[in-house]
N, C-alpha and C positions, 0 to 999 in steps of 0.2 A: 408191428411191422413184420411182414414177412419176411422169411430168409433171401429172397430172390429179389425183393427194394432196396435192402440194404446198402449193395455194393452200389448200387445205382446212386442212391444218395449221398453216400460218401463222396459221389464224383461227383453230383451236382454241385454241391458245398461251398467245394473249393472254386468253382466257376464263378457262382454267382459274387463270391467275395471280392471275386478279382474285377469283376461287370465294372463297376464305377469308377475302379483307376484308371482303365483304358481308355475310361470316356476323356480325361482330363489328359491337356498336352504338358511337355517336360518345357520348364522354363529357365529361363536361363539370365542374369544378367550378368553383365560389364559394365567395371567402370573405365575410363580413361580420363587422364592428367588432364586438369584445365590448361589453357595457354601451352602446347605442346604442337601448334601448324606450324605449316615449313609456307615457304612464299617458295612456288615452280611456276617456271614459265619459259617463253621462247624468245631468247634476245636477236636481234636483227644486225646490231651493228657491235661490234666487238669493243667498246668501250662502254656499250648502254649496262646498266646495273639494275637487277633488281628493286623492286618498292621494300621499304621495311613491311615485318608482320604489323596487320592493325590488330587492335587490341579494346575491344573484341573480335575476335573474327566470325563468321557464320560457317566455319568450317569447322569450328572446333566439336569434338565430340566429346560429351561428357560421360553418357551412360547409352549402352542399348540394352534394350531388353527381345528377346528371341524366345517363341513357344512355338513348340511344334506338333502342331497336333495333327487326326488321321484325316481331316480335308486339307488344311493349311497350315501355310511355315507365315509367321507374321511376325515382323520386325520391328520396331521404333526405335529411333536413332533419336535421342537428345543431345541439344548442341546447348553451347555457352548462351547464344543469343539468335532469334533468326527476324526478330523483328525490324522489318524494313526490307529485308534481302527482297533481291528482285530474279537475280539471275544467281543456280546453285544447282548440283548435281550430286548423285550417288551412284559409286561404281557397288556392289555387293558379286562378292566371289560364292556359290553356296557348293560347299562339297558333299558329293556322294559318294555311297559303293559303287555305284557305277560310272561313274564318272562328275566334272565338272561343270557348272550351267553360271551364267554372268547374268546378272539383272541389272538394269541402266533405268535410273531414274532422274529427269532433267526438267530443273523449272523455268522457263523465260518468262518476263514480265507480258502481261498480257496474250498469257498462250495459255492452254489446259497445259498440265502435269504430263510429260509422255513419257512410258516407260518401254522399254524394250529386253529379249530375253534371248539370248545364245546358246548352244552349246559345239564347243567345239568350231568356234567362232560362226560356225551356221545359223542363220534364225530359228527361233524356238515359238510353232505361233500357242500362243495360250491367251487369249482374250480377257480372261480371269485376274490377271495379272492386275491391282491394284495401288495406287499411290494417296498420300494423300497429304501436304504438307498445314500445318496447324500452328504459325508461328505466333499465336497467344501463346501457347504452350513450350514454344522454340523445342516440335519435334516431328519427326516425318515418320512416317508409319507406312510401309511397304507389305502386302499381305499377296502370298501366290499359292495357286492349289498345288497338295502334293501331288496330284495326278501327271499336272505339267513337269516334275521333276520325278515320274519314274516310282513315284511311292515307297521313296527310302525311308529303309528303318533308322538310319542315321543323319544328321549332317554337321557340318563345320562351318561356319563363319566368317566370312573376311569381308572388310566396310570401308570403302573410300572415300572421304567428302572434299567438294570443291567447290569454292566461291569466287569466281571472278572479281582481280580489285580494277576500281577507277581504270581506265587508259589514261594516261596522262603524255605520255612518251609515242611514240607511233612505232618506234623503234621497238618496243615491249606489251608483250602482253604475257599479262603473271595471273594468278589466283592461288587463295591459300586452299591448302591440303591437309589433310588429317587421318590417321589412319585409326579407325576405332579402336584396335588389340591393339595399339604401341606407340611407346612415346617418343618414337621418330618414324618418318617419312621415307617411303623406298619409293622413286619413282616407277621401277620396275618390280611387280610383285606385291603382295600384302601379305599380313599378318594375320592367320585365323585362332577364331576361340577353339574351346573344347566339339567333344563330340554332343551334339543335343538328341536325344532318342525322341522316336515316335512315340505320341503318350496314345 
């Protein structure tokens, strides 16, 4: 080897070593408490009462898992049970360095999956944006490019689920809530995981 490769290789070295960690993203899981939904809703007449929690709910969140890699941030939210659910939604908080972006995923019985993307309560358009709910498996799986979020080296976490109970009352309408990081319920606000790095 000549004296003038050398330094060259030495720096190749260490490039190529590192080549196939970058390929893989940084993953991440949560668990959360089974049986830990709160029942929220809007009362009409000032003696109406909330439903008890049912037991199972399709709110509840058991585990998500989160990887973030250099095209996409992809999510799966497992719950207690989702079999049967008809009507159900997921708020997702994702934080960046540069700011805040909301992802809304909403299922109605007999409608496609529609998701939506904000930031700064503005629309956010990204077409990319993915849903997918799989209730064999009782888990939804949300996948977005990181393009559409700014191509952070970082993000945080926070997961809201909510299932519509029965109407029985006309005076109420409730659904239970679940917050994936925490074993109570803030109607205002969510709880996020760690930081997840760009793998």
């Amino acid at each position: 080897m000549s004296p003038r490769l050398g330094p060259l290789v030495a720096l190749l070295v260490p490039a190529v070593l590192l080549a196939p960690a970058a390929a893989h993203a940084e993953k991440v899981v949560t668990h959360d408490p089974i049986g830990d939904v709160s029942v929220v809703g809007w009362l009409a007449d000032e003696d109406a009462e909330l439903p008890p929690t049912p037991d199972p709910s399709a709110a509840d969140v058991v585990r998500t898992v989160a990887a973030h890699g250099d095209r996409r941030l992809s999510i799966t939210v497992h719950f207690a049970e989702l079999a049967g659910v008809r009507e159900h939604s997921l708020q997702l908080l994702v934080r960046t360095p540069s700011g805040a972006y909301r992802v809304g995923v909403d299922k109605e019985q007999g409608r496609r999956v529609r998701t939506t993307m904000t930031r700064r309560w503005e629309p956010v358009r990204c077409r990319a944006v993915r849903a997918r709910y799989d209730t064999g498996a009782d888990a939804v799986t949300v996948s977005v490019p990181t393009a559409c979020l700014s191509s952070p080296r970082w993000v945080r976490l926070g997961i809201k689920a909510f299932a519509p109970l029965p109407a029985t009352d006309p005076t109420v309408l409730a659904s239970t809530a679940d917050d994936a990081h925490s074993d109570s319920f803030r109607v205002f606000g969510v709880s996020t995981g760690r930081r997840i790095h760009r793998g």
